[in-house]
KOLNU-189177 format. One record per residue (C-alpha): residue number from 0; residue in one letter; x, y, z. Coordinates in steps of 0.1 Angstrom, whole numbers. Example, Ala and Ser with C-alpha at 12.3 -4.5 7.8 and 13.67 -1.06 7.14 Angstrom:
<pts>
num;residuo;px;py;pz
0;A;123;-45;78
1;S;137;-11;71
</pts>
This chain:
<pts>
num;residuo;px;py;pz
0;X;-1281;1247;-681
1;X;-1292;1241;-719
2;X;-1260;1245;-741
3;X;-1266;1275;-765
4;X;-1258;1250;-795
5;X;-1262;1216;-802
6;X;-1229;1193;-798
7;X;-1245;1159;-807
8;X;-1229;1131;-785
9;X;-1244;1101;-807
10;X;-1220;1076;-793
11;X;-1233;1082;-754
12;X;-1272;1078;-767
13;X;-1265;1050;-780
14;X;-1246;1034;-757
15;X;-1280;1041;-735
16;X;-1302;1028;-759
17;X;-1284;994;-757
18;X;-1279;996;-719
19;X;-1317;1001;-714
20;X;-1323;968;-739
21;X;-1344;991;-763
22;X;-1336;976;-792
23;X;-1344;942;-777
24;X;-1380;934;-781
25;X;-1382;905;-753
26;X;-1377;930;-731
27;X;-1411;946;-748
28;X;-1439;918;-749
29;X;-1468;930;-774
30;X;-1492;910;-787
31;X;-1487;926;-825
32;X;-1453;919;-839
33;X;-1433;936;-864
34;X;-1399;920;-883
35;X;-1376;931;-902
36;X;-1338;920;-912
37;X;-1308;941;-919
38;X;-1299;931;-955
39;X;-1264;918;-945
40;X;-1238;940;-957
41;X;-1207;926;-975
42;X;-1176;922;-954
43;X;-1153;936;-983
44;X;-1146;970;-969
45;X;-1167;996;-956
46;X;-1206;1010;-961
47;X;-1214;1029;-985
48;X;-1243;1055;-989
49;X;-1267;1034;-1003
50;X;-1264;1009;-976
51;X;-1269;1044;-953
52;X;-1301;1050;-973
53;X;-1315;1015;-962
54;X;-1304;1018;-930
55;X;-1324;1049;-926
56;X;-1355;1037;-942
57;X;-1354;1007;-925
58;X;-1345;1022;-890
59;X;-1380;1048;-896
60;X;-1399;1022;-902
61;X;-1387;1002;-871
62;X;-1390;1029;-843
63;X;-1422;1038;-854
64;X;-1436;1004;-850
65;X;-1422;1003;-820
66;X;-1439;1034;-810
67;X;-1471;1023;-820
68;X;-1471;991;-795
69;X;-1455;964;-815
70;X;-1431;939;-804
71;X;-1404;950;-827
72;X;-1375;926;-841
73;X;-1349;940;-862
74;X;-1321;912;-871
75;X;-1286;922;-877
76;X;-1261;906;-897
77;X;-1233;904;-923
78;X;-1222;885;-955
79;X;-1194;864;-962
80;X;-1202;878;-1000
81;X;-1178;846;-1013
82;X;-1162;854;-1046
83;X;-1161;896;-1041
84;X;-1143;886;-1005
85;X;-1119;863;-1015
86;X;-1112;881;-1048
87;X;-1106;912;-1025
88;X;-1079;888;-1005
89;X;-1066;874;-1035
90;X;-1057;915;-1046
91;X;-1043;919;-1012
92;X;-1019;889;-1012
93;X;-1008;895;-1047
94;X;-999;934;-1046
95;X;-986;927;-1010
96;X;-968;896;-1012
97;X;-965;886;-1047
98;X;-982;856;-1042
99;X;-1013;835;-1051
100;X;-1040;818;-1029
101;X;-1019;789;-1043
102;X;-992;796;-1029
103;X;-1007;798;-998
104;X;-1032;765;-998
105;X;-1064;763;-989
106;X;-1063;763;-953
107;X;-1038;792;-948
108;X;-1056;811;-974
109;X;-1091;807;-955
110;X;-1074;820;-926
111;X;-1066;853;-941
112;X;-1099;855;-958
113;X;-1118;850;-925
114;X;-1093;880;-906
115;X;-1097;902;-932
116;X;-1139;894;-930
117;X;-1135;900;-893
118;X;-1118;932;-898
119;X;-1144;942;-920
120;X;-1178;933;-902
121;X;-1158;953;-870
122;X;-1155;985;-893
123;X;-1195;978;-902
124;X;-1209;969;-873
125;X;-1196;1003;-860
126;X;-1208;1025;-892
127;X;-1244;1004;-883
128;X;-1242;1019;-850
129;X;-1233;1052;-860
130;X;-1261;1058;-882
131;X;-1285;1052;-846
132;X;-1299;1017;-862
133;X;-1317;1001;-834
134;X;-1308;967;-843
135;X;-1310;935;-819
136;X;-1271;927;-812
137;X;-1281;904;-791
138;X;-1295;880;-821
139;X;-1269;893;-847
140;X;-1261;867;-875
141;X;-1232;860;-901
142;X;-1244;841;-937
143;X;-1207;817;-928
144;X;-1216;809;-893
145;X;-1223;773;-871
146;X;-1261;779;-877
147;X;-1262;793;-906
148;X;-1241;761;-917
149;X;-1266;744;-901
150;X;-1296;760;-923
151;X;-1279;756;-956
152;X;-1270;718;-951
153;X;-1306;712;-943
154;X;-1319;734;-973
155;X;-1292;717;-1001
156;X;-1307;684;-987
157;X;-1342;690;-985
158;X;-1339;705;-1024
159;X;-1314;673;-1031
160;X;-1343;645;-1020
161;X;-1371;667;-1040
162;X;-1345;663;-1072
163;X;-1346;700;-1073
164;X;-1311;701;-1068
165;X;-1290;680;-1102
166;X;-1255;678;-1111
167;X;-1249;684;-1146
168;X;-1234;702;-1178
169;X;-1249;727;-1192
170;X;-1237;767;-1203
171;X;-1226;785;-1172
172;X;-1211;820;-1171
173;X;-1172;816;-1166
174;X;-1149;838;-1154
175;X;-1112;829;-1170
176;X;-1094;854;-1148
177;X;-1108;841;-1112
178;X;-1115;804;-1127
179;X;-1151;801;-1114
180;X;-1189;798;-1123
181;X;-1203;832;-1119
182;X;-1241;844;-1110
183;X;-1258;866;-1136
184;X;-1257;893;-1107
185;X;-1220;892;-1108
186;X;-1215;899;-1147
187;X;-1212;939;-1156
188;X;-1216;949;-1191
189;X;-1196;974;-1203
190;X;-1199;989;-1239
191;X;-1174;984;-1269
192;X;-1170;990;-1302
193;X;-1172;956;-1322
194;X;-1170;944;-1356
195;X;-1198;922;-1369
196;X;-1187;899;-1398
197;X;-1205;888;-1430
198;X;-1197;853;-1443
199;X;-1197;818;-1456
200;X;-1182;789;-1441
201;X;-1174;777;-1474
202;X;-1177;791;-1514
203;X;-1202;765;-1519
204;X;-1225;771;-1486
205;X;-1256;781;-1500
206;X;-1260;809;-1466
207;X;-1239;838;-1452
208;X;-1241;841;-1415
209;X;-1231;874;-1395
210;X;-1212;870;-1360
211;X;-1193;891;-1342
212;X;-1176;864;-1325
213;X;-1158;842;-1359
214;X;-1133;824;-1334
215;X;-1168;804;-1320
216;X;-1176;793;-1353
217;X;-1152;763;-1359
218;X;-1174;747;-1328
219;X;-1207;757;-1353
220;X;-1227;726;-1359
221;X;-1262;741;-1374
222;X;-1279;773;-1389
223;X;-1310;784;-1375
224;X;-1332;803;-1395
225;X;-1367;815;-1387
226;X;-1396;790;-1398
227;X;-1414;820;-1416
228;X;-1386;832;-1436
229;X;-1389;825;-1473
230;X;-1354;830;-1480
231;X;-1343;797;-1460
232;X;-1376;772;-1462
233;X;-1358;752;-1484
234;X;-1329;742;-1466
235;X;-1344;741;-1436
236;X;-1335;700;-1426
237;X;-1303;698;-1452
238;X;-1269;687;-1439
239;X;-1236;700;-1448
240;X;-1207;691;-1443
241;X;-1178;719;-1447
242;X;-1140;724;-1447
243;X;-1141;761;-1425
244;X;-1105;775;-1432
245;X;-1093;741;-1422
246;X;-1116;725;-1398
247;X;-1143;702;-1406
248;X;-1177;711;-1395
249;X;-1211;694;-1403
250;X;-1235;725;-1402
251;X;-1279;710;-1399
252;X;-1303;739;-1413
253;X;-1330;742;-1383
254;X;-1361;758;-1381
255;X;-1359;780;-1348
256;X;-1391;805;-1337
257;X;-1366;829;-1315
258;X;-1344;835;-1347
259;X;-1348;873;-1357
260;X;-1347;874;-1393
261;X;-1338;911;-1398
262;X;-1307;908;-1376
263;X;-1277;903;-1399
264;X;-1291;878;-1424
265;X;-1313;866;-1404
266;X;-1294;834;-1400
267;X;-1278;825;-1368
268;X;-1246;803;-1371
269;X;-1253;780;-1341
270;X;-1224;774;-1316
271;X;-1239;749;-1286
272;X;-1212;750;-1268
273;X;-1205;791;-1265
274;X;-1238;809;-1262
275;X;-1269;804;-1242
276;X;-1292;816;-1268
277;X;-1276;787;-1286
278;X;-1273;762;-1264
279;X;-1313;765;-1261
280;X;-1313;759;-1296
281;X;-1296;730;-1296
282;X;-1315;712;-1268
283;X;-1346;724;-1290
284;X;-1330;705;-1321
285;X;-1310;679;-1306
286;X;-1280;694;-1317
287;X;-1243;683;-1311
288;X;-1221;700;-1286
289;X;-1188;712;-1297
290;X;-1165;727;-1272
291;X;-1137;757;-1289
292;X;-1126;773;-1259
293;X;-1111;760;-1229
294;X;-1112;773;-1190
295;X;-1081;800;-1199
296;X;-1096;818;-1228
297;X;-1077;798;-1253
298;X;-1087;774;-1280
299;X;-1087;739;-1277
300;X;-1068;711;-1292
301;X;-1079;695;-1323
302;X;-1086;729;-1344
303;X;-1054;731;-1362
304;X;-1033;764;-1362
305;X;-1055;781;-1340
306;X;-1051;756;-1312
307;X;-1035;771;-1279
308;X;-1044;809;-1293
309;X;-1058;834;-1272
310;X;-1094;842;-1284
311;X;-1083;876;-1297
312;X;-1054;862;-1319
313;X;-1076;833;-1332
314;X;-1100;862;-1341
315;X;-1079;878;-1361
316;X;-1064;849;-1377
317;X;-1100;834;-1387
318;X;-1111;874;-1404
319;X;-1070;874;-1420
320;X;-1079;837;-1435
321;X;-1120;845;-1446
322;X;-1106;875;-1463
323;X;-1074;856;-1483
324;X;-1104;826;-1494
325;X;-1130;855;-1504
326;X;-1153;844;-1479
327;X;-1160;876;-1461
328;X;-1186;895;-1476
329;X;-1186;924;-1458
330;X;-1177;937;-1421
331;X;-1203;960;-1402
332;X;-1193;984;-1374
333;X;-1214;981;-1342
334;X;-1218;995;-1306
335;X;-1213;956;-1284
336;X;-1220;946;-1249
337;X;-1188;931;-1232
338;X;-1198;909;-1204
339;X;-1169;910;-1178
340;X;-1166;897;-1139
341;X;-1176;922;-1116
342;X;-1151;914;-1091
343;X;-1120;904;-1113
344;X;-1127;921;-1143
345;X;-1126;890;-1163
346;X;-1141;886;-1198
347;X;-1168;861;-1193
348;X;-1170;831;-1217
349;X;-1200;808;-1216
350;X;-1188;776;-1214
351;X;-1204;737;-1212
352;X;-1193;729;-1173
353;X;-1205;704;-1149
354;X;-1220;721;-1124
355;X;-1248;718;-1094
356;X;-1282;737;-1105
357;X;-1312;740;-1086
358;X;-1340;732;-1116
359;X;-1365;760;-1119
360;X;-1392;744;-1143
361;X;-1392;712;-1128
362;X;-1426;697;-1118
363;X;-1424;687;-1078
364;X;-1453;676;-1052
365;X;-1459;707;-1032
366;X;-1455;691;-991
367;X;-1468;722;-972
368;X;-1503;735;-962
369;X;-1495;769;-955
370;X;-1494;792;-989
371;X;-1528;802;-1001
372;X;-1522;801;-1038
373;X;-1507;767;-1038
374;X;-1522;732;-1024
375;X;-1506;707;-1008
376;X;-1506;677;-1029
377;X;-1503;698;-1058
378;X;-1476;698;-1085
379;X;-1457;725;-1093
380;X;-1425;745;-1099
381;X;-1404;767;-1084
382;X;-1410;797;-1112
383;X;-1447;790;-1109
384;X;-1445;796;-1068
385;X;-1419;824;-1073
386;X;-1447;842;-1098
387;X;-1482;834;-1078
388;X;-1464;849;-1045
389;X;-1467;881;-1061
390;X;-1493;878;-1085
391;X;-1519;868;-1060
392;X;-1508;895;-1038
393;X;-1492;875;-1010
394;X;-1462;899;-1017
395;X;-1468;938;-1022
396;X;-1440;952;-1044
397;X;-1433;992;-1038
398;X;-1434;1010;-1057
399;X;-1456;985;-1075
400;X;-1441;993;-1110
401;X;-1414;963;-1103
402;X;-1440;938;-1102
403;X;-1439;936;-1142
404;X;-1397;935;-1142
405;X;-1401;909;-1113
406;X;-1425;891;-1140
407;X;-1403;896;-1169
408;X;-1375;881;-1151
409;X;-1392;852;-1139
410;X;-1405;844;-1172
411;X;-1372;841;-1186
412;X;-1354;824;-1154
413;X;-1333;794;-1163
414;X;-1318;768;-1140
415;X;-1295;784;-1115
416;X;-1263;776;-1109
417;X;-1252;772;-1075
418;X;-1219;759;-1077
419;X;-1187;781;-1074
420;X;-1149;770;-1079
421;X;-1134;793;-1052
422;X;-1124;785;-1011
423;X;-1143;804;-989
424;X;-1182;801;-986
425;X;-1203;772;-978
426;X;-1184;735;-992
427;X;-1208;721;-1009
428;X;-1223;690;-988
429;X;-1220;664;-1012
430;X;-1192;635;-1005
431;X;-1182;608;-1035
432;X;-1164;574;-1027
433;X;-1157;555;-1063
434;X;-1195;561;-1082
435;X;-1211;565;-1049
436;X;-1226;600;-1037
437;X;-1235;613;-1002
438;X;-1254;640;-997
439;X;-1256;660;-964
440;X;-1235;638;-943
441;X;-1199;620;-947
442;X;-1202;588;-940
443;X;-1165;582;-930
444;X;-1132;596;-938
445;X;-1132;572;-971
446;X;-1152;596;-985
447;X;-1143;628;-1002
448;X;-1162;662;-1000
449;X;-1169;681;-1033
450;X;-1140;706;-1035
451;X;-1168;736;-1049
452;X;-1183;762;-1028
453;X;-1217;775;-1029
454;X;-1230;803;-1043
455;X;-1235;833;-1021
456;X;-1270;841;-1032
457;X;-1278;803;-1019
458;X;-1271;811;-977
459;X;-1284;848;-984
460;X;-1312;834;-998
461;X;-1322;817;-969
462;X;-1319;849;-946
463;X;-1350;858;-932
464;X;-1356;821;-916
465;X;-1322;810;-913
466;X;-1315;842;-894
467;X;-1342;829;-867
468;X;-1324;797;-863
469;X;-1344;772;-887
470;X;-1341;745;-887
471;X;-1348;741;-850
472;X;-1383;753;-849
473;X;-1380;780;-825
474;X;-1402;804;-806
475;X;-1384;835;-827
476;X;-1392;815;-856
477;X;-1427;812;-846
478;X;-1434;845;-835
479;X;-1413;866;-863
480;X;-1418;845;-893
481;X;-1431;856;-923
482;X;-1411;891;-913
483;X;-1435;922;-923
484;X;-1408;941;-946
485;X;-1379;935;-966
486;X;-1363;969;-977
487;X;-1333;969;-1002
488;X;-1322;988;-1034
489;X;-1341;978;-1069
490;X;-1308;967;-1083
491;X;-1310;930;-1065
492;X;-1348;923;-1065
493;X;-1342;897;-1086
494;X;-1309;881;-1075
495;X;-1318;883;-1034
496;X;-1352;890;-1034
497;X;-1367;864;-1057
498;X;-1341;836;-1043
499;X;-1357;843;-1009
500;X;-1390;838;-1024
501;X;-1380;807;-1038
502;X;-1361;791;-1006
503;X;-1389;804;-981
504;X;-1415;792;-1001
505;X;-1404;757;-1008
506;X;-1388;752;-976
507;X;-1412;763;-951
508;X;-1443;771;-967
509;X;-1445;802;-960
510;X;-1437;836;-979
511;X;-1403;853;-965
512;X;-1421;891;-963
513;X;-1453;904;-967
514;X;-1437;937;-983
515;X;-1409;947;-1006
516;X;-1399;982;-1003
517;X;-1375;992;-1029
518;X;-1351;1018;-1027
519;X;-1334;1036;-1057
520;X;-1294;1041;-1060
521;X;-1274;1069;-1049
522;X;-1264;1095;-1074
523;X;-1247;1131;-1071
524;X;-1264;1163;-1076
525;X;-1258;1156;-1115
526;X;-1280;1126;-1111
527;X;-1241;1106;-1120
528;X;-1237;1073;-1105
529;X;-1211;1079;-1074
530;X;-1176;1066;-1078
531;X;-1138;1068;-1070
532;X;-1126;1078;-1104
533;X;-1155;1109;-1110
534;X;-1144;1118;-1074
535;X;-1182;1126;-1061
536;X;-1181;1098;-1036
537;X;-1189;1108;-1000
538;X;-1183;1086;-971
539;X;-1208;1082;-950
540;X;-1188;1083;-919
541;X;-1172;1117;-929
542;X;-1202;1132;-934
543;X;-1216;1117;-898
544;X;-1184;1134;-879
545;X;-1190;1165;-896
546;X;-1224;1171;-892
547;X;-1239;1144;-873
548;X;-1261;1109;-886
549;X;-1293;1129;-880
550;X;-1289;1155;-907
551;X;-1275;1126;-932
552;X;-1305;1104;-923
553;X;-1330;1135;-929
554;X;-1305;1144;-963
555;X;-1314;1109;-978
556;X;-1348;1104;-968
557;X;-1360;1138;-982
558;X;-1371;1137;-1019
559;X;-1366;1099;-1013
560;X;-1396;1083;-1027
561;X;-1397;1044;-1032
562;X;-1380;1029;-1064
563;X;-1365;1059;-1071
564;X;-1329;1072;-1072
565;X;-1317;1098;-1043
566;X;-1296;1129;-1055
567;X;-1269;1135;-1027
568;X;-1246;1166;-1019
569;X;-1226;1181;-991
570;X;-1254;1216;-993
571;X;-1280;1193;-987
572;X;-1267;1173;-957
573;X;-1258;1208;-944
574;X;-1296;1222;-951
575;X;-1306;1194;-929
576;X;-1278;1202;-903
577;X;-1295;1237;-906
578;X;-1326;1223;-898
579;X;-1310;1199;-867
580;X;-1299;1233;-849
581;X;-1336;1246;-857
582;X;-1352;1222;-839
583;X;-1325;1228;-807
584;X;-1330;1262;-807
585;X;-1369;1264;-807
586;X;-1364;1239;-782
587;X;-1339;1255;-759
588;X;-1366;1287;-765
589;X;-1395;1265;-755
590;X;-1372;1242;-722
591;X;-1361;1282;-711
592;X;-1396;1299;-713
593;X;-1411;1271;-688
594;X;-1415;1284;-656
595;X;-1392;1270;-625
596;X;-1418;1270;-599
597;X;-1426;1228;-598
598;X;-1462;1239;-590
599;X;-1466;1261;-619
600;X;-1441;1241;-643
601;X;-1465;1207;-631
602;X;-1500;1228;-638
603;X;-1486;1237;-678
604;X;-1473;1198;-686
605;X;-1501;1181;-667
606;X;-1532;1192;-685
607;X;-1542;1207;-718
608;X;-1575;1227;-699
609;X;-1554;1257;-698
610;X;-1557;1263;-736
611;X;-1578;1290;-751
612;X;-1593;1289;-788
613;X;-1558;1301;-807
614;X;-1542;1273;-789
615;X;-1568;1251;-795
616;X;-1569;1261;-830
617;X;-1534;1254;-836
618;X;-1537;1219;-810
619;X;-1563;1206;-842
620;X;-1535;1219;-866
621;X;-1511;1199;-850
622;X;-1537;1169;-850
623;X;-1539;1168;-886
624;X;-1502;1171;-892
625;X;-1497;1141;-870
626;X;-1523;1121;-890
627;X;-1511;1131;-924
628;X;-1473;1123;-915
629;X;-1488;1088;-899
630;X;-1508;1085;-932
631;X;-1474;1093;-949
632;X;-1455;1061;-929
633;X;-1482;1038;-934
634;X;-1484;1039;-975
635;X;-1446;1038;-971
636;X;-1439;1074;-984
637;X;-1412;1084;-960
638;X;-1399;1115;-982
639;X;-1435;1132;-980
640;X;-1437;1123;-940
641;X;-1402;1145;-939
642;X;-1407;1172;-957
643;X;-1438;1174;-942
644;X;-1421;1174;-903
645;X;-1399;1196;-920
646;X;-1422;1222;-933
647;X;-1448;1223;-903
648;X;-1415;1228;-875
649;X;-1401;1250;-892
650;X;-1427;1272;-905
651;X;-1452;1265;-884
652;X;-1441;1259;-850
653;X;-1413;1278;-851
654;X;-1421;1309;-873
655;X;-1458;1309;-864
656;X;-1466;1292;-831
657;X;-1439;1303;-811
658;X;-1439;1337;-824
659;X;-1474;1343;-813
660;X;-1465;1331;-782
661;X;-1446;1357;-769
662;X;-1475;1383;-777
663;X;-1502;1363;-759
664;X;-1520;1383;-725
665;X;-1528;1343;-710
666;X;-1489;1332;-707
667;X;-1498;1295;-689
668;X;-1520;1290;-721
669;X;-1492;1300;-745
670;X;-1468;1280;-725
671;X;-1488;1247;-724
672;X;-1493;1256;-763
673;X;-1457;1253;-770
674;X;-1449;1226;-741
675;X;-1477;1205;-760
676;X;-1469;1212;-795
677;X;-1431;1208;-789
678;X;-1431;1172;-770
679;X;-1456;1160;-798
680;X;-1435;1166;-823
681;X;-1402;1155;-812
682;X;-1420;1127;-812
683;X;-1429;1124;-846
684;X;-1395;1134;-852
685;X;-1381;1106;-839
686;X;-1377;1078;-863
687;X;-1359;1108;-886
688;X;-1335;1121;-857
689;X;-1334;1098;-832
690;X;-1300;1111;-814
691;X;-1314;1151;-818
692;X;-1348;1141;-806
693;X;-1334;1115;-776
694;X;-1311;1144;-765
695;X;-1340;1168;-765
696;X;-1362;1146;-747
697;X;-1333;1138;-718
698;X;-1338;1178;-710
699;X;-1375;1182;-711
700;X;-1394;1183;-677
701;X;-1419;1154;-679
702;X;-1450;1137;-658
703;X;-1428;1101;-663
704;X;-1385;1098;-671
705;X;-1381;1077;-700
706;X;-1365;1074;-733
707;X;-1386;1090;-763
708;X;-1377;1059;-783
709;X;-1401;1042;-760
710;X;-1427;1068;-759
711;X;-1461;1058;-777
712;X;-1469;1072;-808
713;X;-1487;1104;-816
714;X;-1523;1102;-816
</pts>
């Protein structure tokens, strides 16, 4: 008996799915292959709609390979994300128990870390499962495991002995509040009102500078002006030396190209030690470096009164003091761009830190044969291989609009910073006894490890190989490698995606993915960015226990299309539940309507000769929807493949086909009609709503038993 509605038991056809090995593709040998990881979720919490969104693209664009006859890999895993987890521990322990990772030590500390990550990848390995991802379990990965270890030991090395990798001092974003380096990535700017401040470091200074930071200024030691304005030529080369409110500075004129001469004055009071725009400038000039703030956010010793201030009250001080000597000239209010820690909040001060940095510009000897648009032999850098992957088409960006950001960004990378001064991640493999270094191995207990961490983006980075167990040279690694797609939001092309570019390509040789499919971000039916405080979040597990993971998987697929960002609501995921219970019911009509003589019921799904010329007409209507929604998959347009499944089942199947059906003098024909019409589409349907279509399928009288999710593909 076929239930009159459809009670979707996701849990039960999934738990066949992994009993039959489905998602295993050893179990499936094909000739082609197709690859594909899981961009590793964070094991902070919970998943979130966008991760949803990828999940669905990513689990379309998996089944239908796999209906088409390739031997389908698609790798599981999590994060250990480093500074968001163990700032999300560090909350924990502080509002729970008062205390500080400190407090705890290391060792105790890492423990509650690695529960709490536990916890976590628990909760997300079961949302993954929930949204019907047909993942390999069997080959599931974690960025802080044994191998994983393994891989990024072998990959710090490898960069080490090339002298990619350097220990140094140079600017580095720093986060007061967690007391660590931080990635670009993980700095949020957030927009305040600011003050930007006319004046002279002296009554005699022959300039007036503008700066909306004055507290930076006592570590000034130069003016850069642009070469081409007349207003400055002349100094341009002079020395002078200056009593600013107290401190002595010796400020050097400089001639500096990147110096815009119609912001403020169009001089630019030059602080080495506090600005990355300066701190090029300086190395351009060969300028001195002059530390003001230390790691708390206060000022340093040696500058008088303001010494041991917070930034804010040496800031006001500094204004108080230029006013009282008549040095201000003028104050000018402006809209300013806060840079703040994403994860603690914490105002971000660029500050002159020794740090590990994997060099970006430096000239290497490439050692692998494998990439076409590099030689072996040849020298080269890591931006220039980064840039030719995509520029020479090895890599297809869609949409293909992100090709020029990717450029932009590339163009403007500086050396990264890789070192982090938090507990739990990756210990950075590098051992010191007196002067002496070690890198890669301890040589005995005499020696000490560095104390630092690596930065997450550094094992991430290495995902798509690492994941298949490099550096053993395996068969997985061998058959899977380069993987055919990498899907993720636009938000981190440049932070995961072009790091994987970089690591693959200098490591193996080889490019990481042939394709980059970008999804946009999640927003509400206002186009706003979801979040707690606006209260128009919507958990994706909610909305899977209310109306199932088929209509959210349809929900954020349709009007989906690449790079863009998806407008979510509650009437939209129930429009698609609408549609779910659609496709039952014309179903149940069709399962109902089939005779139950097994002669007769054999005779209608056996053959297609009993079709006359309206059934035939509609059996070439069908073929052309099948090879426009196949067209739709293979140009990676998976909104215009649903609306389009949408649109012909509904209207056309349903309200049409069927319909006619029941009027038609030759019932076997009309029967075969719908039998034909309705198995072929479930089909297509699949990779949409795998749970609707798989229960479906389980009830519809067949030639063979089997699972649709290993049926072939629509011809």
């Amino acid at each position: 008996m076929i239930p009159k509605h459809y009670q979707p038991n996701e849990s039960e056809i999934y738990s066949l799915w992994q009993k039959q090995n489905c998602f295993n593709p050893d179990f499936n040998l094909k000739k082609k292959t197709f690859s594909m990881i899981l961009p590793p979720p964070n094991v902070t919490g919970v998943l979130h709609l966008g991760h949803a969104l990828g999940i669905t693209i990513e689990d379309i664009m998996v089944r239908y390979h796999r209906m088409k006859g390739y031997q389908t890999l698609w790798l599981p895993g999590t994060d250990h994300a480093a500074i968001a987890t163990q700032s999300k521990v560090e909350k924990i322990l502080e509002k729970e128990e008062k205390k500080t990772r400190h407090d705890l030590g290391r060792e105790k500390f890492l423990e509650m870390v690695n529960d709490f990550a536990n916890q976590s990848h628990d909760t997300i390995v079961e949302q993954i499962k929930m949204m019907g991802a047909s993942v390999d379990w069997s080959r599931e990965a974690y960025t802080l495991d044994s191998q994983r270890a393994k891989a990024v030991n072998q990959a710090f090395l490898e960069f080490y002995k090339t002298g990619l990798i350097y220990r140094g001092v140079r600017i580095v974003n720093w986060d007061p509040k967690g007391q660590t380096t931080v990635s670009d990535d993980e700095v949020v700017y957030q927009e305040s009102p600011g003050t930007l401040y006319y004046f002279r470091y002296s009554k005699d200074f022959p300039i007036v500078i503008a700066t909306t930071r004055p507290e930076t200024k006592l570590g000034d030691t130069a003016v850069a002006v642009n070469p081409n304005d007349k207003r400055y030529q002349k100094y341009i080369g002079q020395e002078f030396k200056v009593d600013f409110l107290g401190c002595s500075l010796k400020i050097k004129v400089v001639a500096d190209k990147e110096v815009d001469p119609d912001f403020g004055t169009g001089a630019l009071g030059v602080t080495p030690a506090h600005s990355f725009i300066d701190w090029q400038i300086s190395e351009r000039n060969n300028l001195e470096l002059k530390q003001v703030i230390n790691e708390y956010g206060k000022i340093m010793p040696g500058f008088n009164d303001y010494s041991g201030m917070k930034i804010n009250q040496a800031r006001e001080l500094i204004v108080e003091r230029l006013k009282e000597n008549n040095l201000l000239e003028k104050e000018e209010s402006l809209t300013i761009n806060i840079a703040r820690a994403e994860r603690t909040n914490g105002v971000i001060e660029p500050l002159p830190k020794e740090q590990w940095f994997i060099d970006v510009n430096k000239e290497f000897i490439f050692p692998h044969k494998s990439l076409s648009f590099v030689k072996k032999g040849e020298k080269t850098t890591l931006k220039k291989i980064m840039k030719k992957a995509v520029m020479k088409k090895e890599i297809m960006i869609v949409p293909k609009r992100f090709e020029k950001i990717y450029f932009h960004w590339i163009d403007n990378l500086r050396d990264w910073c890789i070192s982090r001064q938090i507990w739990f991640g990756h210990q950075i493999p590098a051992y010191y006894k007196d002067n002496e270094i070690s890198v890669g191995h301890k040589p005995s207990d005499e020696w000490t490890q560095d104390p630092d961490t690596l930065d997450t983006w550094f094992s991430s980075g290495l995902w798509t190989f690492s994941t298949l167990n490099w550096p053993d040279k395996t068969n997985d690694l061998k058959k899977y490698h380069p993987t055919s797609v990498l899907e993720t939001g636009y938000d981190i092309l440049f932070f995961w995606v072009a790091r994987m570019i970089l690591m693959t390509c200098f490591l193996l040789g080889e490019i990481p993915f042939k394709v980059v499919y970008l999804h946009g971000l999640i927003r509400d039916e206002q186009g706003r960015k979801m979040s707690k405080s606006l209260g128009n979040s919507i958990n994706p597990t909610d909305v899977i226990k209310n109306y199932g993971a088929d209509a959210l998987r349809m929900s954020l697929i349709v009007g989906s299309a690449p790079g863009n960002d998806v407008k979510i609501s509650e009437s939209k995921i129930k429009a698609q539940k609408h549609f779910a219970n659609k496709i039952w019911n014309a179903s149940r009509y069709v399962l109902l309507s089939l005779p139950e003589d097994k002669k007769e019921l054999n005779e209608i799904i056996s053959n297609t000769d009993l079709l006359d010329s309206r059934n035939l007409f509609w059996k070439k209507e069908l073929e052309k929807h099948i090879e426009k929604v196949t067209k739709d998959i293979d140009n990676y347009r998976f909104d215009l493949a649903a609306e389009k499944i949408y649109h012909y089942f509904w209207h056309t199947f349903a309200d049409v086909i069927i319909e006619e059906s029941k009027t038609q003098e030759n019932k076997k024909a009309a029967l075969q009609s719908i039998y034909f019409q309705l198995t072929q589409q479930l089909k297509l349907i699949h990779p949409f709503m795998p749970f609707l279509t798989e229960t479906i399928w389980k009830l519809i009288p067949k030639k063979k038993d089997g699972l649709i999710i290993t049926e072939e593909w629509p011809k």
